[in-house]
N, C-alpha and C positions, 0 to 999 in steps of 0.2 A: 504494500500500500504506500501511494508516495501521498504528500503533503501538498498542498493546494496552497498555494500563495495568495491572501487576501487581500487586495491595493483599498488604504484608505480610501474612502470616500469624501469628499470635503464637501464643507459646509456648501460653499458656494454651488456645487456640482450639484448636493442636495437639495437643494433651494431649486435652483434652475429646472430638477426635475418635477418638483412639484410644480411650480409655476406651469408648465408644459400640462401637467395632469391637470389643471383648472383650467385652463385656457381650451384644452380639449375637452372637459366635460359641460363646463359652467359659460366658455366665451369671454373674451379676450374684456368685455366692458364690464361682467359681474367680475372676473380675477380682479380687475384692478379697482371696484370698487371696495370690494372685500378686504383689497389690502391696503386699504387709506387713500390714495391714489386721488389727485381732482380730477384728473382725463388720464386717459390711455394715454397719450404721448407722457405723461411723468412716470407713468407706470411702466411702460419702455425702457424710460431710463432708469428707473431703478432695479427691474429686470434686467440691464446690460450691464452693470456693475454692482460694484460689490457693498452698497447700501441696502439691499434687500435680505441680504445673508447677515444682516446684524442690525437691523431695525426690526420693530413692531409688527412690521407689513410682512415679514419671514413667519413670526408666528403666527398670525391671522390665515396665511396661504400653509401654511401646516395643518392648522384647525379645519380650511376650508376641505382639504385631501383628505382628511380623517372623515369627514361627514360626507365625505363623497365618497367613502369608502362601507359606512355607514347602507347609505341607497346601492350600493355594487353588491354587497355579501348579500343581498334580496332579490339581485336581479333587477333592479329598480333605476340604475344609474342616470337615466335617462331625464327622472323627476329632479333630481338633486337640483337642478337649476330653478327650474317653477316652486318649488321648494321656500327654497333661499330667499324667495322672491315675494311671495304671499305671507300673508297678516293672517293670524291664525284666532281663536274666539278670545283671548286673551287680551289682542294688540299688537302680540311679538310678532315680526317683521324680522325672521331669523337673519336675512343677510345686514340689516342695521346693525341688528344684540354685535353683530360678531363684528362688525364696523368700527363701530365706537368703544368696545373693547379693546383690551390688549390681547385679547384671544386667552386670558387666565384661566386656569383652570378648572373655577366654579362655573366659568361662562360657557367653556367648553363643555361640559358635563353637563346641563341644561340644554344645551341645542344638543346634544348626543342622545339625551331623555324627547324632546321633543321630534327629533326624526323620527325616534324608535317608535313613538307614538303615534304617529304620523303613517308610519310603512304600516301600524297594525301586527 
């Protein structure tokens, strides 16, 4: 048996991929809402360098992949966007909650509660 050589991963590369998985599941104007963003052109730029892999807007697109991960293990991925996007009997307006958050972990775990309830 030989040993498999495992190349870190970097933060950057990590980011870049998630970003990739929202912009392919959710669209290129919820990713960059989602991640603090006023227009897609700032969002661009923080997607092209390395202010996204160490700002706010990193964890927000972390949280957004988690919940879209959420709607995938159902089969469902396809809602994650209309999702994010509708006001539910409450108010919550999931892609706001997750907006004006820092994507913390209480807030995360309430939209992860409200998918789940959501998918049924």
């Amino acid at each position: 048996m030989t040993a498999t050589a495992l190349r870190p991963v970097s933060v950057a590369s990590e980011v870049s991929a998630q970003v990739e998985v929202c912009d392919d599941v959710l669209g290129e104007d919820l990713t960059a809402y989602l991640a603090g963003a006023n227009t897609i052109g700032e969002f661009r730029s923080w997607a092209a360098g390395p202010v996204l892999s160490s700002d706010t807007a990193a964890r927000r697109v972390a949280a957004a992949v988690e919940l879209i991960t959420v709607f995938h293990t159902v089969n469902r991925t396809a809602l994650a966007a209309a999702w994010l996007r509708e006001m539910d009997a409450s108010g919550l307006v999931p892609a706001r909650a997750l907006r004006e958050s820092s994507a913390d972990p209480t807030t995360v775990k309430a939209l992860h509660e409200a998918a789940g309830a959501f998918l049924g």
